[in-house]
C-alpha positions as semicolon CSV with decimal commas, in nm:
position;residue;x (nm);y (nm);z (nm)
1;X;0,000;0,000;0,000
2;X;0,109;0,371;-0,057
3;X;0,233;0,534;0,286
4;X;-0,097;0,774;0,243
5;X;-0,282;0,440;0,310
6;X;-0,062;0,238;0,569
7;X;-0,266;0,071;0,816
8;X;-0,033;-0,052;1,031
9;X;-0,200;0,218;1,330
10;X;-0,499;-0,011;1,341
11;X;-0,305;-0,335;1,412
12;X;-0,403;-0,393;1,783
13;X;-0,205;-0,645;1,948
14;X;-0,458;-0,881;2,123
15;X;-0,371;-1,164;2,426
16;X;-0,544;-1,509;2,283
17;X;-0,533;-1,857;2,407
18;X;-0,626;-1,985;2,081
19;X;-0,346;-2,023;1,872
20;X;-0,407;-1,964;1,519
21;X;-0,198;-2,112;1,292
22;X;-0,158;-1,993;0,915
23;X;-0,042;-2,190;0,660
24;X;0,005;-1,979;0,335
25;X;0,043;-2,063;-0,005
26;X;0,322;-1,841;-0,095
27;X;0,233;-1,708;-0,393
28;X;-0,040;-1,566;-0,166
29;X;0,242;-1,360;0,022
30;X;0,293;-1,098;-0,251
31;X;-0,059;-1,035;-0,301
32;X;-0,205;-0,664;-0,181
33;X;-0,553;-0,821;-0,120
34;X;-0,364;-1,050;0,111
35;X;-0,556;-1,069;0,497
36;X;-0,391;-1,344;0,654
37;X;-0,066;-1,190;0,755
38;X;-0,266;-0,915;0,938
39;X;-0,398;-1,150;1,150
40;X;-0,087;-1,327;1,271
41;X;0,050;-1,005;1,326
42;X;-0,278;-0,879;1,550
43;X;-0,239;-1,212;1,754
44;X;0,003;-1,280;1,997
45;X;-0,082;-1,651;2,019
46;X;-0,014;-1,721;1,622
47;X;0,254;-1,852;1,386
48;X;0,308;-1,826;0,993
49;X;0,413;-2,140;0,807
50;X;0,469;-2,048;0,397
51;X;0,410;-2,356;0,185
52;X;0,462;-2,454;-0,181
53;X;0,785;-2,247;-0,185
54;X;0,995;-2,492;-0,389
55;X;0,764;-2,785;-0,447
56;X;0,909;-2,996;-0,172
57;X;0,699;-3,168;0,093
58;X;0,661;-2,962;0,407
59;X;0,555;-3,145;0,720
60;X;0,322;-2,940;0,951
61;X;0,341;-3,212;1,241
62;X;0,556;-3,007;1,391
63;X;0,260;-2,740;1,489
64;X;0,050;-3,007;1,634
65;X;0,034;-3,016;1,992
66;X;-0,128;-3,223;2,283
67;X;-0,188;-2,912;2,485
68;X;-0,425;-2,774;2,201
69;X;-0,811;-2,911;2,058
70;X;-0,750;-2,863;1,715
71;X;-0,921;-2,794;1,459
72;X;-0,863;-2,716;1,102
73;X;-1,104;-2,421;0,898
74;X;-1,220;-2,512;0,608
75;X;-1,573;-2,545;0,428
76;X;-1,565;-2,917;0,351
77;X;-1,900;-3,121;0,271
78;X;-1,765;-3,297;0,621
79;X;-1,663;-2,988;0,799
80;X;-1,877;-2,864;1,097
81;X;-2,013;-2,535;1,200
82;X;-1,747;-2,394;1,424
83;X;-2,045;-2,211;1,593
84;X;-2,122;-2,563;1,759
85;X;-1,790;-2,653;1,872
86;X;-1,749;-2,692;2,245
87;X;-1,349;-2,748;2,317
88;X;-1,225;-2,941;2,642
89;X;-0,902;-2,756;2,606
90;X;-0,743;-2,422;2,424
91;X;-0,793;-2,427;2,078
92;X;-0,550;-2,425;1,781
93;X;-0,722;-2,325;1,455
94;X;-0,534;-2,360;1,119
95;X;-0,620;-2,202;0,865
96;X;-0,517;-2,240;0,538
97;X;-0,435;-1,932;0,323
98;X;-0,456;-1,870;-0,053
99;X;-0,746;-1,911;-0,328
100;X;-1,030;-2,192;-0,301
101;X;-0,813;-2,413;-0,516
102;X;-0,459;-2,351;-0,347
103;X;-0,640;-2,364;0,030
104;X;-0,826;-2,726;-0,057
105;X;-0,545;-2,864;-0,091
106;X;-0,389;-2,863;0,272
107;X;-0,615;-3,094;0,405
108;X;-0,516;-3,375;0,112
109;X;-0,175;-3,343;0,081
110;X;-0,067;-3,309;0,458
111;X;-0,125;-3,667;0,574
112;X;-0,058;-3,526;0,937
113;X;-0,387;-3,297;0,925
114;X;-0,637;-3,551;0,772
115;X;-0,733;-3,732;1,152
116;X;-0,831;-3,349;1,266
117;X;-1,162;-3,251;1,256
118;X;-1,260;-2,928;0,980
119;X;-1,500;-2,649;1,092
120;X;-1,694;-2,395;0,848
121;X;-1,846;-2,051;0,948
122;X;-2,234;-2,095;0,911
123;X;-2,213;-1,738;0,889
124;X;-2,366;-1,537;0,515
125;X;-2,112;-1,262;0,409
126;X;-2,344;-0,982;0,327
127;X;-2,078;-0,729;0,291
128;X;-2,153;-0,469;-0,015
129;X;-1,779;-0,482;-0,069
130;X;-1,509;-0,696;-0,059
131;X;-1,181;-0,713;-0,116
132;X;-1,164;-1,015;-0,368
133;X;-1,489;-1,140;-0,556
134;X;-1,654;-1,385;-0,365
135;X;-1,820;-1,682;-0,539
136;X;-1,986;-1,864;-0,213
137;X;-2,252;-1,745;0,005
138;X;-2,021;-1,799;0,344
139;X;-1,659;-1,689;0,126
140;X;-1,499;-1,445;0,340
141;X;-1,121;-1,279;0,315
142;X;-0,915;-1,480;0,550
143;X;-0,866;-1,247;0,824
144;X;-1,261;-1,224;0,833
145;X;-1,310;-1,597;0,901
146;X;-1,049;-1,558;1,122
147;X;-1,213;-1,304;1,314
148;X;-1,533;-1,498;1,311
149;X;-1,374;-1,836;1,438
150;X;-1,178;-1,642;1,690
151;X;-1,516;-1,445;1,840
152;X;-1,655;-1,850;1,850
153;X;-1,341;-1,866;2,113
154;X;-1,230;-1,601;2,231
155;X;-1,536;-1,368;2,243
156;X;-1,711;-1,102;2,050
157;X;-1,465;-0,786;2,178
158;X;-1,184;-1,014;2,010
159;X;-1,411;-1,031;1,683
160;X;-1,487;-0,664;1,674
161;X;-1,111;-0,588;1,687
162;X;-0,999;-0,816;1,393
163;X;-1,323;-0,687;1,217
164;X;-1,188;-0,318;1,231
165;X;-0,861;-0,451;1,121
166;X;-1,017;-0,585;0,837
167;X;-1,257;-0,256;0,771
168;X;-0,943;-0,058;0,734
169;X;-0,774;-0,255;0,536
170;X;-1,067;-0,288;0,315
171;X;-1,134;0,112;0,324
172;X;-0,776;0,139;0,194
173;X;-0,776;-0,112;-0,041
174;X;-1,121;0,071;-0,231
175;X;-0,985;0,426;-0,193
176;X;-0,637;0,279;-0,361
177;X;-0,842;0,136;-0,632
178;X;-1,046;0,472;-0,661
179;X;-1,360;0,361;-0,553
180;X;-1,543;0,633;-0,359
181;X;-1,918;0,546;-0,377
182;X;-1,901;0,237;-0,158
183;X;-1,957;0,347;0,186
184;X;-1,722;0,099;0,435
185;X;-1,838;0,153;0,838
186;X;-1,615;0,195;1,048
187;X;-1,619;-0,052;1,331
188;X;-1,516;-0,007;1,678
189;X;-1,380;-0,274;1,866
């Protein structure tokens, strides 16, 4: 983004005991639209793991921990509302970053995921604007399911401040792509 655009002032720095753990594609990395890496860098509790870098086999086992209930997000036929979810323990959520294509793929090619369970957002996104085109009903950016999933954990005040995150990143994003007739709120967390 231009300097006349920087969010980073809106990047709160918020105490979780979910983990989150995102696993980008890294082509994803150099995209503007990108929302994951705000997300790890709003919670304390998170880690980035960049996959598809040079084609070899990367083996997230290594992020898998006893201490942890996790889960993985992801809309699968099998997956279940995350709304429902009721953890015995902290939860680790990972969430897989890139396009529909690039982010379906975690859950078949990492052999060490496939026993954990996968959790959707029941949620519509009924946003007039967005920051990619969205082609599903429940598609949101990935730092808005993020936000959702965490506010299933961690509580709505959590939510509200990834949800501003997103807001001004989205409200930059439109005004750096000239768009000035789409009105984006401005949410307080």
């Amino acid at each position: 983004m231009h300097l006349e655009r920087c969010i980073c002032s809106h990047i709160p720095s918020i105490e979780v005991k979910t983990k989150l753990a995102l696993v980008i594609h890294h082509r994803e990395l150099k995209r503007t639209t990108n929302t994951g890496r705000l997300a790890v860098h709003a919670l304390v509790n998170s880690e980035m793991i960049v996959r598809g870098k040079d084609r070899s086999p990367l083996d997230l086992s290594s992020i898998l921990a006893d201490e942890y209930e996790t889960y993985v997000l992801y809309p699968a036929d099998d997956s279940v509302d995350i709304e429902s979810m009721t953890p015995k323990k902290p939860v680790q959520l990972i969430v897989s970053d890139g396009n529909w294509r690039q982010a379906g793929k975690l859950h078949r090619r990492h052999e060490e995921l496939k026993h954990l369970p996968r959790v959707r957002i029941s949620e519509k996104n009924l946003a007039d604007a967005n920051l990619r085109k969205e082609h599903f009903s429940n598609g949101f950016s990935t730092l808005e399911a993020i936000a959702i999933a965490m506010g299933c954990f961690e509580g709505e005040e959590v939510r509200a401040q990834l949800m501003a995150l997103y807001q001004a990143k989205l409200r930059a994003t439109l005004e750096g792509r000239g768009v000035s007739q789409i009105s984006v709120p401005i949410l307080k967390p």
